[in-house]
GUDOFI-431536 format. One record per atom (N, C-alpha, C, O, CB): residue number from 1; residue in three letters; atom name; x, y negated, z negated. Coordinates in steps of 0.2 Angstrom, whole numbers, plus 2048, in hexadecimal, padded with zeros to 3 digits. Glycine has a CB too. Layout:
 pos code site east north  up
 NUM  ALA   CA    X     Y   Z
...
This chain:
 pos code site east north  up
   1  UNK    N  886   6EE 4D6
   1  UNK   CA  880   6EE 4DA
   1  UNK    C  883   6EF 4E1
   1  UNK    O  887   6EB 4E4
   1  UNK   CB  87B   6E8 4DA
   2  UNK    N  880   6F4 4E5
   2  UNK   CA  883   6F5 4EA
   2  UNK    C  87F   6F1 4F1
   2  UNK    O  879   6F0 4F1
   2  UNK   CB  884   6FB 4EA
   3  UNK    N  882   6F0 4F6
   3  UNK   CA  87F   6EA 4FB
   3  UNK    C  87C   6EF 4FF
   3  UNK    O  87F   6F5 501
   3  UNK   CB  884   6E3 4FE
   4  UNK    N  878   6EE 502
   4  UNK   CA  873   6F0 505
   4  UNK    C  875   6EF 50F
   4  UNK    O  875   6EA 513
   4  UNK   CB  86C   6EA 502
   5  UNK    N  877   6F4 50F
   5  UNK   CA  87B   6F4 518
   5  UNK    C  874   6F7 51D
   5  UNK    O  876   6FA 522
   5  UNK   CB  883   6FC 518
   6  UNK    N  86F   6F7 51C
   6  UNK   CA  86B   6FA 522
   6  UNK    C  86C   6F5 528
   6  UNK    O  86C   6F7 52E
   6  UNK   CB  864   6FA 51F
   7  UNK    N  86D   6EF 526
   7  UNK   CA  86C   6EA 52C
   7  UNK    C  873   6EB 531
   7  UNK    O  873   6E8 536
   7  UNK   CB  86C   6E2 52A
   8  UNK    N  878   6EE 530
   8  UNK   CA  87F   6EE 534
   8  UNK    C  87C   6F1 539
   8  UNK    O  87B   6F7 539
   8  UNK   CB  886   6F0 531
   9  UNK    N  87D   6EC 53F
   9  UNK   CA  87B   6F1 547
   9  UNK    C  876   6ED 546
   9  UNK    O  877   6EB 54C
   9  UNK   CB  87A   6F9 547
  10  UNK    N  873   6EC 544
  10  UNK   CA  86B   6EA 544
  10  UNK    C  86C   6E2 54A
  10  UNK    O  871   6DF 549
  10  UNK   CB  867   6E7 53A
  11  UNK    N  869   6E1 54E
  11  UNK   CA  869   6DD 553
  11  UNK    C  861   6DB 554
  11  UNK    O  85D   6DE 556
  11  UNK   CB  86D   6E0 558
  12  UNK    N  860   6D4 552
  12  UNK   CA  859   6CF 555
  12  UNK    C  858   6CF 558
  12  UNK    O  859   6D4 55B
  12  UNK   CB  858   6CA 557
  13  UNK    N  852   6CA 55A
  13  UNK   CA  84F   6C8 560
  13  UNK    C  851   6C1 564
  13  UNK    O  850   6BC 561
  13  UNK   CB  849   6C8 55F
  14  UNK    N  855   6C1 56B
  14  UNK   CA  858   6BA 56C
  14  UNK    C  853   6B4 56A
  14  UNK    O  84C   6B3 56A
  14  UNK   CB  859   6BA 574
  15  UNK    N  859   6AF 569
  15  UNK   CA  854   6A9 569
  15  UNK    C  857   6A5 56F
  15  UNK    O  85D   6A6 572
  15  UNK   CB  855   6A5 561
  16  UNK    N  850   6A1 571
  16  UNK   CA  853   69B 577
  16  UNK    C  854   694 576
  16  UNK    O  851   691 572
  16  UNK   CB  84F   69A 57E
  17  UNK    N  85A   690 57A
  17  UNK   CA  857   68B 578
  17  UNK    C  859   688 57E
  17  UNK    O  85D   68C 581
  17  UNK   CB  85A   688 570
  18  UNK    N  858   682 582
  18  UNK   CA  857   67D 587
  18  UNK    C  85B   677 583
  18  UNK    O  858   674 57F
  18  UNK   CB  84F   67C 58A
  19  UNK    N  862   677 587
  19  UNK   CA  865   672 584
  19  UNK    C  866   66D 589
  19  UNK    O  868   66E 58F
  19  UNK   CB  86A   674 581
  20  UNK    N  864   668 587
  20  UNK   CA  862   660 587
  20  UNK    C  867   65B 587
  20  UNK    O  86A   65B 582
  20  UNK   CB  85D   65E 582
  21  UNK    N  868   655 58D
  21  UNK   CA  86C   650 58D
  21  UNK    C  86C   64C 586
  21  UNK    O  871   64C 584
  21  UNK   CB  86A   64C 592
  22  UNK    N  866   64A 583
  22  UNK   CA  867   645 57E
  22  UNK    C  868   64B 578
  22  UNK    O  86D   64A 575
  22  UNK   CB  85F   63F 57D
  23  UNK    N  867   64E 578
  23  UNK   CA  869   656 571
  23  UNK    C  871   656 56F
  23  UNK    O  874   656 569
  23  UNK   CB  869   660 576
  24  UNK    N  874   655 577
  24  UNK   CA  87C   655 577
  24  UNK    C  87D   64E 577
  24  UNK    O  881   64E 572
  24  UNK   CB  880   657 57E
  25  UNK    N  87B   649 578
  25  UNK   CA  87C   640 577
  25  UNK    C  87D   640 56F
  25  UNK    O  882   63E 56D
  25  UNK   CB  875   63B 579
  26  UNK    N  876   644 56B
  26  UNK   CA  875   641 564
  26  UNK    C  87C   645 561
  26  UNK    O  880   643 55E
  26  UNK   CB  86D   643 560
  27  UNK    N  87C   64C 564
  27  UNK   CA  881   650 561
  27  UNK    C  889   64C 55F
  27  UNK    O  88C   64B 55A
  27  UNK   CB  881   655 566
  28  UNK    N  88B   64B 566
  28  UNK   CA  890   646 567
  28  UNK    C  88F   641 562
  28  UNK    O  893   640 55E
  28  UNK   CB  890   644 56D
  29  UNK    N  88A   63C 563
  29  UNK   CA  88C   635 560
  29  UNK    C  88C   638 559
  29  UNK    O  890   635 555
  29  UNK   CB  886   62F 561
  30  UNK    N  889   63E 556
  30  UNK   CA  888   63C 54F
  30  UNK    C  88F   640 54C
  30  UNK    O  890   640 546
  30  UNK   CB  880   63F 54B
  31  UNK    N  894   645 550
  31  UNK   CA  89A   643 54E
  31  UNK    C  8A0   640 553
  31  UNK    O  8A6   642 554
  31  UNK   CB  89C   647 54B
  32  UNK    N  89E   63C 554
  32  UNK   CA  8A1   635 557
  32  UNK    C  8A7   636 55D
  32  UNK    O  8AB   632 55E
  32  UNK   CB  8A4   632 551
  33  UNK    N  8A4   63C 55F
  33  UNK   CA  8A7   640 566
  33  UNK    C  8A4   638 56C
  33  UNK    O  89F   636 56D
  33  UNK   CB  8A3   64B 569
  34  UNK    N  8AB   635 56F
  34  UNK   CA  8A7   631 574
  34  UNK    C  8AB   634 57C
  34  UNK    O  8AB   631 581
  34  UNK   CB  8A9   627 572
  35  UNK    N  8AD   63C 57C
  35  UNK   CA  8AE   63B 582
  35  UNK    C  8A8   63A 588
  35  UNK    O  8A2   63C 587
  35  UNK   CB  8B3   640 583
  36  UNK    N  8AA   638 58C
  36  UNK   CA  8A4   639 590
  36  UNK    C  8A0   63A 595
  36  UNK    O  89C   637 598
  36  UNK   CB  8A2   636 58F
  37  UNK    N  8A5   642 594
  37  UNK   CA  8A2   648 597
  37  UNK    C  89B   64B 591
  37  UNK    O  898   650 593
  37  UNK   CB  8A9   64E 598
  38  UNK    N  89A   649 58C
  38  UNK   CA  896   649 58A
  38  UNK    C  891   645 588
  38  UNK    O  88D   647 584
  38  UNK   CB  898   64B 587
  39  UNK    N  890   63E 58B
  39  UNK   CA  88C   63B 58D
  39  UNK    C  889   635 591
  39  UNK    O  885   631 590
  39  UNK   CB  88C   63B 58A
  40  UNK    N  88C   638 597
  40  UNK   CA  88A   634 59D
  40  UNK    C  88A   639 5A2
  40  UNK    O  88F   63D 5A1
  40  UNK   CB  88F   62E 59F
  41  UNK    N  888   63B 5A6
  41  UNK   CA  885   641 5AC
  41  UNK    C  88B   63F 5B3
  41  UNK    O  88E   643 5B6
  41  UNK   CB  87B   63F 5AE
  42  UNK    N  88A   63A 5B3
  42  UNK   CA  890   639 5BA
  42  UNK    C  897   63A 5B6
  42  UNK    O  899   63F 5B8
  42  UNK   CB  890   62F 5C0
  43  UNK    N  89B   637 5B1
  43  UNK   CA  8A1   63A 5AF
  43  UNK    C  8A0   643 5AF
  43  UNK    O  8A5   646 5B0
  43  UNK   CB  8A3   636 5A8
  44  UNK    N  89A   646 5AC
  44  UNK   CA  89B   64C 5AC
  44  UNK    C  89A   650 5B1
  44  UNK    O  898   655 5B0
  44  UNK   CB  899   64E 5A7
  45  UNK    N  89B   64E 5B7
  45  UNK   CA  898   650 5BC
  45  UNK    C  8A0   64D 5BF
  45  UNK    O  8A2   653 5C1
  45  UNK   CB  88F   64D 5BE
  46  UNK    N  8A4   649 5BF
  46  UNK   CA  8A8   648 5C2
  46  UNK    C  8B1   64C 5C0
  46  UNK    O  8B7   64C 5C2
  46  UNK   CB  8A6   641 5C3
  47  UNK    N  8AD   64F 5BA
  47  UNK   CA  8B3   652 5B4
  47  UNK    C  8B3   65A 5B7
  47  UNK    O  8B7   65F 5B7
  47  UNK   CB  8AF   653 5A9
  48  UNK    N  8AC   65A 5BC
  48  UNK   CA  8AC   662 5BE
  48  UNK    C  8A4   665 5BB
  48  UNK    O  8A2   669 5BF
  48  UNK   CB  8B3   666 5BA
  49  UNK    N  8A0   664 5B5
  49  UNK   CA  89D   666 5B1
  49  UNK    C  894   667 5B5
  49  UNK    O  892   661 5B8
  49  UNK   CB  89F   660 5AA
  50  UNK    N  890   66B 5B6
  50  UNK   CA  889   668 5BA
  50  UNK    C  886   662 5B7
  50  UNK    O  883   65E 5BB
  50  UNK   CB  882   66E 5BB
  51  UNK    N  887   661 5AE
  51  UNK   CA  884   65C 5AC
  51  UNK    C  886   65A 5A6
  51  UNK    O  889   65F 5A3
  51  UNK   CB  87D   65C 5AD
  52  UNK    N  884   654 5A3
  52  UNK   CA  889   653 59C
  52  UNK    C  888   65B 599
  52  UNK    O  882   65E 598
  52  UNK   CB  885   64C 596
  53  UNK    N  890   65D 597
  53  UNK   CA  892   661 593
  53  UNK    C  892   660 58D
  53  UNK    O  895   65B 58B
  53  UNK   CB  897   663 594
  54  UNK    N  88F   665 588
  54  UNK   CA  88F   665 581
  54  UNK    C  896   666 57C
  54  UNK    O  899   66B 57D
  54  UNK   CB  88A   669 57E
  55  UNK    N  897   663 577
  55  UNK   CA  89D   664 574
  55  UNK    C  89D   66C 572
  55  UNK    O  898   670 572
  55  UNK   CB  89D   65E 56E
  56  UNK    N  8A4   66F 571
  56  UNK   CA  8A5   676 571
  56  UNK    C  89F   678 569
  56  UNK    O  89A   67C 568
  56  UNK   CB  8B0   678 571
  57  UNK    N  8A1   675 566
  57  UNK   CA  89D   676 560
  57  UNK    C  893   677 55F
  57  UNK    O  890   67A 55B
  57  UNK   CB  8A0   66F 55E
  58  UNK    N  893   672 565
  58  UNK   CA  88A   672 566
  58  UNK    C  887   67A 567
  58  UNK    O  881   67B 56A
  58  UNK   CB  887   66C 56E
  59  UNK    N  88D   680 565
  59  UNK   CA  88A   687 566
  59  UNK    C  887   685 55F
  59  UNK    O  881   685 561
  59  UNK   CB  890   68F 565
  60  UNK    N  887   684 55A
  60  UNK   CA  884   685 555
  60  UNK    C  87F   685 556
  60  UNK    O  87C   68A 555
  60  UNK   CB  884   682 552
  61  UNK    N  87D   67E 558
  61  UNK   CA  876   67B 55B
  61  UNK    C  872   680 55E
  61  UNK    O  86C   682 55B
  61  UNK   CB  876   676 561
  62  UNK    N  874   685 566
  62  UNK   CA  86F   68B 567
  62  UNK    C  871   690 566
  62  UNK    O  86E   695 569
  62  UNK   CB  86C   68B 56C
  63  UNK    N  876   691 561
  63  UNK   CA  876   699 55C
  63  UNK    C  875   69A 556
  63  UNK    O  875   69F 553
  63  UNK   CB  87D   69D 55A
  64  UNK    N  873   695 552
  64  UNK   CA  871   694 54D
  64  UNK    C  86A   697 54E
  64  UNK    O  86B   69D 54F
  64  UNK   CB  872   68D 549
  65  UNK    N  865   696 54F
  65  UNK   CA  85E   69A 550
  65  UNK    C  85F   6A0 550
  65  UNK    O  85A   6A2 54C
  65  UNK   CB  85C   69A 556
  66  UNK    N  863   6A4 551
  66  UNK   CA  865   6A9 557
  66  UNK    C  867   6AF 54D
  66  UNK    O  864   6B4 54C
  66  UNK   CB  86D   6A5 560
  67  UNK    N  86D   6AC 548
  67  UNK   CA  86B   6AC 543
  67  UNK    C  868   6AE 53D
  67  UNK    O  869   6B2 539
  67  UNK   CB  86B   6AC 544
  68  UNK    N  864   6A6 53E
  68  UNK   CA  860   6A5 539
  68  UNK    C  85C   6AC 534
  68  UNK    O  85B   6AE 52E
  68  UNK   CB  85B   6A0 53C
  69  UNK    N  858   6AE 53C
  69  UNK   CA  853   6B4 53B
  69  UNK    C  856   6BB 534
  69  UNK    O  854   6BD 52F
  69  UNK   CB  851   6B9 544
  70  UNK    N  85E   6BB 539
  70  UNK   CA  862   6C0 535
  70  UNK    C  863   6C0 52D
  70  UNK    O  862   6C5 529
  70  UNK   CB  869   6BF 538
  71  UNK    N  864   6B9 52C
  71  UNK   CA  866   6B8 525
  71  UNK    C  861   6B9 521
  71  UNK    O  862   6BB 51B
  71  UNK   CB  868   6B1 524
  72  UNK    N  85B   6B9 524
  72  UNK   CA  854   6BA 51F
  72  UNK    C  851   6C1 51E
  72  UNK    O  84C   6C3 51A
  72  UNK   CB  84E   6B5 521
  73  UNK    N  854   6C3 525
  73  UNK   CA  852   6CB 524
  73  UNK    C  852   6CF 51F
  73  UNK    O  858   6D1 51D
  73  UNK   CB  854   6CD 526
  74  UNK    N  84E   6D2 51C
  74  UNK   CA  84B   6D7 516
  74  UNK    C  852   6DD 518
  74  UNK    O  854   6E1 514
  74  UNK   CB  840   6DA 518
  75  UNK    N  853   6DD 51C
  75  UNK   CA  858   6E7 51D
  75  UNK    C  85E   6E2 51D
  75  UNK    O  863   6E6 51B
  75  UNK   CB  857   6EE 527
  76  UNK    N  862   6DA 51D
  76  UNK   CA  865   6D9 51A
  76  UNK    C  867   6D7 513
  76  UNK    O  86D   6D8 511
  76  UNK   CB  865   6D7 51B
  77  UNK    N  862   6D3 510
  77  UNK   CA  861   6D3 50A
  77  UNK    C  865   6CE 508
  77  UNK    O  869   6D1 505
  77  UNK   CB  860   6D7 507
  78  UNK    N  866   6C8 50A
  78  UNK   CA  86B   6C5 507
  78  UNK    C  868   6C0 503
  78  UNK    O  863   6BD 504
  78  UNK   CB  871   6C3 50B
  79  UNK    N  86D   6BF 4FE
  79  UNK   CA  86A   6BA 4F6
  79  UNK    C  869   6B2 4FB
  79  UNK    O  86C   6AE 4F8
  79  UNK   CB  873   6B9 4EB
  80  UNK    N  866   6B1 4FF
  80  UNK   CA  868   6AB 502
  80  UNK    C  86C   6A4 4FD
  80  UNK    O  871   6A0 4FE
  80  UNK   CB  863   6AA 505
  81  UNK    N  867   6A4 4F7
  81  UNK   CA  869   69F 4F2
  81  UNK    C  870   6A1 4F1
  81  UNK    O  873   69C 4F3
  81  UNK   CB  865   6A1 4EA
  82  UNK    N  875   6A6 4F0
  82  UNK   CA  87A   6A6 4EE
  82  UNK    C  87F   6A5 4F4
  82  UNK    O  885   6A5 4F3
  82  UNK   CB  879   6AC 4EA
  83  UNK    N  87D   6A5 4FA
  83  UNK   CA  881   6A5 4FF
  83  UNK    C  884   69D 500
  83  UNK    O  882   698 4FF
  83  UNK   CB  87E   6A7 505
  84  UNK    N  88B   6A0 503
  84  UNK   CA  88F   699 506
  84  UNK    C  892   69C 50B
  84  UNK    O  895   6A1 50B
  84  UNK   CB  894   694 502
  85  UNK    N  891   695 510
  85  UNK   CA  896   697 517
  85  UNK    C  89E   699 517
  85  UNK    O  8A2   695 514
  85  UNK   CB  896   691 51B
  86  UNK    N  89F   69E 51B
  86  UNK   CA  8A4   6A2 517
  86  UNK    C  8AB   6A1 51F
  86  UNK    O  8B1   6A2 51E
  86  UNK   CB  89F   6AB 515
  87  UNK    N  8A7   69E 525
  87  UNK   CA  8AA   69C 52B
  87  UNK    C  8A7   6A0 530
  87  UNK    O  8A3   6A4 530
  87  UNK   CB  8B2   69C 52B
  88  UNK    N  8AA   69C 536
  88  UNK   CA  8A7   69D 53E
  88  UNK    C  8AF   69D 541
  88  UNK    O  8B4   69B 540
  88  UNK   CB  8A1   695 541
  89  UNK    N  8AB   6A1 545
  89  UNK   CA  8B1   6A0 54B
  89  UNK    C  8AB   6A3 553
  89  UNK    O  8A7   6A8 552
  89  UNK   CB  8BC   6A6 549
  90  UNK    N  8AE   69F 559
  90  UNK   CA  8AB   69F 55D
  90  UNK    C  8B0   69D 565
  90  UNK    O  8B3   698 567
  90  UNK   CB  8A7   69B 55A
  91  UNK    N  8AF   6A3 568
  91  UNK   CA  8B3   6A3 56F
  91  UNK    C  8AD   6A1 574
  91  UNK    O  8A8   6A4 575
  91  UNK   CB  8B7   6AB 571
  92  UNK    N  8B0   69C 576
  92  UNK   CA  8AB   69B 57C
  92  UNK    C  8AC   69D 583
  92  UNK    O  8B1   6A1 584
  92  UNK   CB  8AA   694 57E
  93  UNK    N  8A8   69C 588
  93  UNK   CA  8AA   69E 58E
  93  UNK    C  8A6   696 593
  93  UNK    O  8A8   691 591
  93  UNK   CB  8A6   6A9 591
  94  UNK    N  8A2   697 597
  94  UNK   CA  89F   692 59B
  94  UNK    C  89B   68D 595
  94  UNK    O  898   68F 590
  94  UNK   CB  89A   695 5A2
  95  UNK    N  89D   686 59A
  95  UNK   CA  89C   682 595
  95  UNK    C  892   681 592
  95  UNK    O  88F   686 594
  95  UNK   CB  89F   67C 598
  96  UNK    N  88F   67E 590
  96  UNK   CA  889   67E 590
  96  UNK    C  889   678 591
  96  UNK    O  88C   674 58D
  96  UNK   CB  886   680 58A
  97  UNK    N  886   674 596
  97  UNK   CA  883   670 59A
  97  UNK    C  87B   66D 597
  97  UNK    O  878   672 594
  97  UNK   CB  883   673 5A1
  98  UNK    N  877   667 597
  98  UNK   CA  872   666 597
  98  UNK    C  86D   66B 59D
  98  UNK    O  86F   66C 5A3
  98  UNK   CB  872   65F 597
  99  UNK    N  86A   66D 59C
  99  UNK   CA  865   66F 5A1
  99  UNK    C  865   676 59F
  99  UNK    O  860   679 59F
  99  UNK   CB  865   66C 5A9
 100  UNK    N  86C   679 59E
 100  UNK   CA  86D   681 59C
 100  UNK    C  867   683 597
 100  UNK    O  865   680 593
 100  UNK   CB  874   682 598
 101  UNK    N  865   68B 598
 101  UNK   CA  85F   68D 595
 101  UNK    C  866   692 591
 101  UNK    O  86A   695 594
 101  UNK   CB  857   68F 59B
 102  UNK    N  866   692 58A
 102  UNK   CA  86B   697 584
 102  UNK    C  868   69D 584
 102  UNK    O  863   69C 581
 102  UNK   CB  86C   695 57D
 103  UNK    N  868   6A1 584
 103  UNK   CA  865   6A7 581
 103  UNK    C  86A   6A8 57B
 103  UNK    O  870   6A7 57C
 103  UNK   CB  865   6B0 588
 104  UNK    N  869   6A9 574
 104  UNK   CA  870   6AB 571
 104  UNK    C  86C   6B4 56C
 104  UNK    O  866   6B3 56A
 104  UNK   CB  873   6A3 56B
 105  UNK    N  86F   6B9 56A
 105  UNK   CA  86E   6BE 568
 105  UNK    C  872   6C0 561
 105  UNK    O  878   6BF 561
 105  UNK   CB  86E   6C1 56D
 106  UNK    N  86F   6C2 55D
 106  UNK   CA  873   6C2 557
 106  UNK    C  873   6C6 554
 106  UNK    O  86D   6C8 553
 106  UNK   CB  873   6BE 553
 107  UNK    N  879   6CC 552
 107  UNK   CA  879   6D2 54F
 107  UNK    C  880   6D2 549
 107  UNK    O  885   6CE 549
 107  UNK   CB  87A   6D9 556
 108  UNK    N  87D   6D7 543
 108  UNK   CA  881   6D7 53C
 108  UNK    C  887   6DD 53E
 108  UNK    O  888   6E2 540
 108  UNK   CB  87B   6DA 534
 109  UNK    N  88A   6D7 53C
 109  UNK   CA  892   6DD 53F
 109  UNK    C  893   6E2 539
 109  UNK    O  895   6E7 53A
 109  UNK   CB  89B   6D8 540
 110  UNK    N  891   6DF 533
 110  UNK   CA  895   6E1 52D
 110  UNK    C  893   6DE 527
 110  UNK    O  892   6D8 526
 110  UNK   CB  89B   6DF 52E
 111  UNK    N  891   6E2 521
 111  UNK   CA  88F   6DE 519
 111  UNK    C  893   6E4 516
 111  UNK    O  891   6EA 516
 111  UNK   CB  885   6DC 516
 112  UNK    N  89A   6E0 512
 112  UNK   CA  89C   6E4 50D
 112  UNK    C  89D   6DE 508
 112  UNK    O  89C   6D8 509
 112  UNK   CB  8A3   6E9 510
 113  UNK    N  89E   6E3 501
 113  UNK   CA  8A1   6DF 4FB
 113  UNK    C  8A8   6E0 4FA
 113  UNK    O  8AC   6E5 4FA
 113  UNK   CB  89D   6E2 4F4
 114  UNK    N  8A9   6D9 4F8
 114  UNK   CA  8B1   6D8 4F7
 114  UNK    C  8B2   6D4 4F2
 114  UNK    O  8B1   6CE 4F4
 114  UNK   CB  8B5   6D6 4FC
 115  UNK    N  8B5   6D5 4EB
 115  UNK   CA  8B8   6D3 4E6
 115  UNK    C  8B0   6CF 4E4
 115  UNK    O  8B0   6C9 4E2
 115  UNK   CB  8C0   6CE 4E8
 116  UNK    N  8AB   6D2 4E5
 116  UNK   CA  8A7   6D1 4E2
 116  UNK    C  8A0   6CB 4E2
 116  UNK    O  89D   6C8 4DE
 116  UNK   CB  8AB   6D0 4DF
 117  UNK    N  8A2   6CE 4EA
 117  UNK   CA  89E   6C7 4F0
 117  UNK    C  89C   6CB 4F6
 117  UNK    O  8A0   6CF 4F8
 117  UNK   CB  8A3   6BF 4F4
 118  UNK    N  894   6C9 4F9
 118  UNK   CA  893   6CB 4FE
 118  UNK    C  897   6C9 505
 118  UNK    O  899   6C3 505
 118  UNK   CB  88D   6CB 4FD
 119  UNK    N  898   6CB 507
 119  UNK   CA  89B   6CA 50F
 119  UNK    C  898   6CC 516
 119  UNK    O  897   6D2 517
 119  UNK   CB  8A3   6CD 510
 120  UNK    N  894   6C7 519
 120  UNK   CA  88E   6C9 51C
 120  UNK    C  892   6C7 526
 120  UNK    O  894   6C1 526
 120  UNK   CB  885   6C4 518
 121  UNK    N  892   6C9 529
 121  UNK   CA  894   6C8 530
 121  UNK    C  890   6C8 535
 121  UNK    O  88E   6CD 535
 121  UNK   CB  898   6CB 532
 122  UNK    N  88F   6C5 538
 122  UNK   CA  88B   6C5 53D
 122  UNK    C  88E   6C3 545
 122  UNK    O  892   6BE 546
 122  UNK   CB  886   6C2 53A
 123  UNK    N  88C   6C5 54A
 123  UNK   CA  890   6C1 551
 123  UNK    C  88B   6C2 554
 123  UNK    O  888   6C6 556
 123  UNK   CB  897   6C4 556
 124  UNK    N  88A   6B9 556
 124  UNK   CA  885   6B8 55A
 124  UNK    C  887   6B7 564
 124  UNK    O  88C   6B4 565
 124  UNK   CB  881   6B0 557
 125  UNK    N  884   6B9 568
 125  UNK   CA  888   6B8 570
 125  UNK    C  87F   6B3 572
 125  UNK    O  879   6B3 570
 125  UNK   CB  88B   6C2 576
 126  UNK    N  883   6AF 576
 126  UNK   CA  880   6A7 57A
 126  UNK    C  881   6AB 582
 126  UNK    O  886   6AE 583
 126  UNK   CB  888   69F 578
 127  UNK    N  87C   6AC 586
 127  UNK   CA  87E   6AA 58E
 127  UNK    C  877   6A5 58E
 127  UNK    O  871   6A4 58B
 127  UNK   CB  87E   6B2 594
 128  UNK    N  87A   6A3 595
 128  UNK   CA  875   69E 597
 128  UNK    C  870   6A0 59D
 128  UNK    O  86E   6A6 59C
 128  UNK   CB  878   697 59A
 129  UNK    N  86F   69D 5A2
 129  UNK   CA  869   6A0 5A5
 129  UNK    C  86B   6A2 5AB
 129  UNK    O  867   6A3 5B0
 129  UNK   CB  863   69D 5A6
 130  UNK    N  872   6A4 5AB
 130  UNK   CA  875   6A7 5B1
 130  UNK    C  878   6AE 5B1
 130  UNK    O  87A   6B1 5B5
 130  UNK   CB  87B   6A3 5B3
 131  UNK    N  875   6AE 5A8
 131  UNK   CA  87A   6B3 5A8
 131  UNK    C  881   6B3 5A5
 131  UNK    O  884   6B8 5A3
 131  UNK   CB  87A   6B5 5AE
 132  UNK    N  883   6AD 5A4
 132  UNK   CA  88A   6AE 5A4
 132  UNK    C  88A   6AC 59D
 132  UNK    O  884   6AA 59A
 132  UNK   CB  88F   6A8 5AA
 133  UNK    N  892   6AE 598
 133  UNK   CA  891   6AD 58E
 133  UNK    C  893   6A6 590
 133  UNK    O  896   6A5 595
 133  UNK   CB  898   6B2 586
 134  UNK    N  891   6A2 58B
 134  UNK   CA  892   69C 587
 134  UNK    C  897   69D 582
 134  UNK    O  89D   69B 581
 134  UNK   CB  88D   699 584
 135  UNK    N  893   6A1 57D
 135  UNK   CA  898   6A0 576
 135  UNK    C  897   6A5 574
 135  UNK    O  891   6A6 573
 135  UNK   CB  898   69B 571
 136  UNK    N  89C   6A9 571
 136  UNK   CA  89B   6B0 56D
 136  UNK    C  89E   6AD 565
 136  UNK    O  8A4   6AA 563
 136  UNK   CB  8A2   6B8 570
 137  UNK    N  898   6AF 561
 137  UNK   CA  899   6AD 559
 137  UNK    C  89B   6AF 555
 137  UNK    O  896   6B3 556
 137  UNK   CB  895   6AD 556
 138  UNK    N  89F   6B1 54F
 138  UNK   CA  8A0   6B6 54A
 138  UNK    C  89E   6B0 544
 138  UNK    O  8A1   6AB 545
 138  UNK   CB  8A8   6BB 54A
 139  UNK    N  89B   6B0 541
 139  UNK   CA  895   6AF 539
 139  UNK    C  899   6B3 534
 139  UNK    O  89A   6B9 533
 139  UNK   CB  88D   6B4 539
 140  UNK    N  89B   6AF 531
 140  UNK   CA  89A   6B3 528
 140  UNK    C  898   6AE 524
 140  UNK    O  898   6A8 525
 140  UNK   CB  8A0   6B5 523
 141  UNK    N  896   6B2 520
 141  UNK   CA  890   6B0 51B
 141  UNK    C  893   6B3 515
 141  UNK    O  895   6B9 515
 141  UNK   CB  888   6B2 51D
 142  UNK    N  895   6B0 510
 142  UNK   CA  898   6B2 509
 142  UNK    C  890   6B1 504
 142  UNK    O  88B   6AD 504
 142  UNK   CB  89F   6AC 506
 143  UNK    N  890   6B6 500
 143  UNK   CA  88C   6B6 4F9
 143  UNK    C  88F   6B8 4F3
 143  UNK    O  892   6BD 4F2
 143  UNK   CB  888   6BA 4F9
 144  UNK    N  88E   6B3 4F0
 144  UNK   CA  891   6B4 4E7
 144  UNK    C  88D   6B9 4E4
 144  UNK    O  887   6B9 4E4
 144  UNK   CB  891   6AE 4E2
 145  UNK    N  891   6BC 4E1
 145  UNK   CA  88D   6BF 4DA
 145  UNK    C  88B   6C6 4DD
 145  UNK    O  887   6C7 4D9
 145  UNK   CB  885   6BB 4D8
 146  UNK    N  88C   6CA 4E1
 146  UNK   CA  888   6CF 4E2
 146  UNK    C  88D   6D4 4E0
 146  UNK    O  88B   6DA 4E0
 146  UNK   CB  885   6CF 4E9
């Protein structure tokens, strides 16, 4: 069966998200990051930062949205049942601060079959409300069986 490539190129609609002091607090605490430039506002403010800075990782948090939409798209078509996370990798640029408004945008780089699995790519890009990138995404997504 052959996989369905209409979506490569195909690019969304941004998603936003307004990232929040306590967002980054819970983020932190719940893996047990205590620096704390990540949760106290005068240490992050005195590190250089406008306001507690979110751990490099909390891209997830406002590219995940950004996505979601992709994965379910009909001109993708992917068996979602059959998928597993296949890895991320992520270059940041300016950090993301509480109060920063994310724009993040997400387009399918790529869905080929290999040894018998779908291989679905996608790269999501993050800027904030300056204009300036946060974090550039690359996504895969693996499917069995196809």
């Amino acid at each position: 069966m052959a996989l369905k490539t209409d979506a490569v190129g195909k690019e969304w609609p941004a998603s936003s998200y307004q990232v929040g002091r306590e967002k980054i607090r819970e983020y932190a605490n719940a893996l047990g990051i205590d620096n704390p430039v990540h949760l106290d506002v005068e240490a992050a403010r005195a590190a250089g930062f406008r306001d507690v800075v979110a751990p490099p990782m909390f891209a997830v948090v406002y590219s995940s949205p950004a996505v979601g939409p992709a994965m379910f798209d009909p001109d993708v078509a992917m068996n979602f049942a059959a998928m597993v996370h296949g890895g991320q990798e992520f270059e940041w640029g300016e950090p993301a601060c509480s109060g920063d408004e994310i724009t993040t945008t997400a387009k399918c780089l790529s869905i080929e079959e290999k040894d018998g699995k779908g291989f679905y790519v996608f790269e999501t890009n993050a800027v904030n409300q300056d204009g300036a990138q946060v974090a550039r995404g690359t996504w895969t997504l693996i499917v069995r069986g196809v």
